[in-house]
Every structure is written in C-alpha cells, then in structure tokens.
N, C-alpha and C positions, 0 to 999 in steps of 0.2 A: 526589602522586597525580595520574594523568592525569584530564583530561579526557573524558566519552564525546561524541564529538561528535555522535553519532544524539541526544542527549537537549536539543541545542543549536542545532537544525537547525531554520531557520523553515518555519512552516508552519501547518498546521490546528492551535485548541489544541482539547484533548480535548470539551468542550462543543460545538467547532462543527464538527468531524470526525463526533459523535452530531446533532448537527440536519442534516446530509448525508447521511451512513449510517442512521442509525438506529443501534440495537444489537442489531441482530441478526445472527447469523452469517452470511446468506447475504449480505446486505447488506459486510458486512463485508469478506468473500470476493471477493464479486466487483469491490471496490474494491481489491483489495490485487491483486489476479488482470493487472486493468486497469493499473495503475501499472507492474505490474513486465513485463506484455506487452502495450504501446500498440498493436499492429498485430497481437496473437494470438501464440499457443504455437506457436515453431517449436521441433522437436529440436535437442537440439545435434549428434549424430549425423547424422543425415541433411539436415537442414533443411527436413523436410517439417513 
C-alpha cells in the first residue's frame, strides 16, 4: 500500500492549527485562502 504523503508532511498538528485558527470556518477559510494565494487570487485565464 502506498504511502499518502499529504498525511506525512510536517507542519501545524491539528491542536495547534486550532489555537491559530480557531475552529471556525471563516477562520479556517481564510487560512487555507492565504496558503494556497500568498500575493492574492490571480485568474488563470487572464491574470487579472
């Protein structure tokens, strides 16, 4: 059986991902928002 590597990847553990976030969805959102666009939502389309 493989390995899944996203479940192996360091980083925040789940206790202290919630004392930075919280648990709440916006919170949540808009860390997940932030990680995967560091400089903001450009299109892929146009790149506006």
């Amino acid at each position: 059986m493989s390995i899944n590597t996203v479940q192996f990847q360091a980083g925040l553990s789940m206790p202290e991902f919630f004392a930075s976030y919280g648990t709440e969805a916006t919170k949540c959102y808009r860390a997940l928002y932030r990680w995967r666009w560091p400089h903001g939502f450009r299109c892929p389309r146009c790149a506006g």
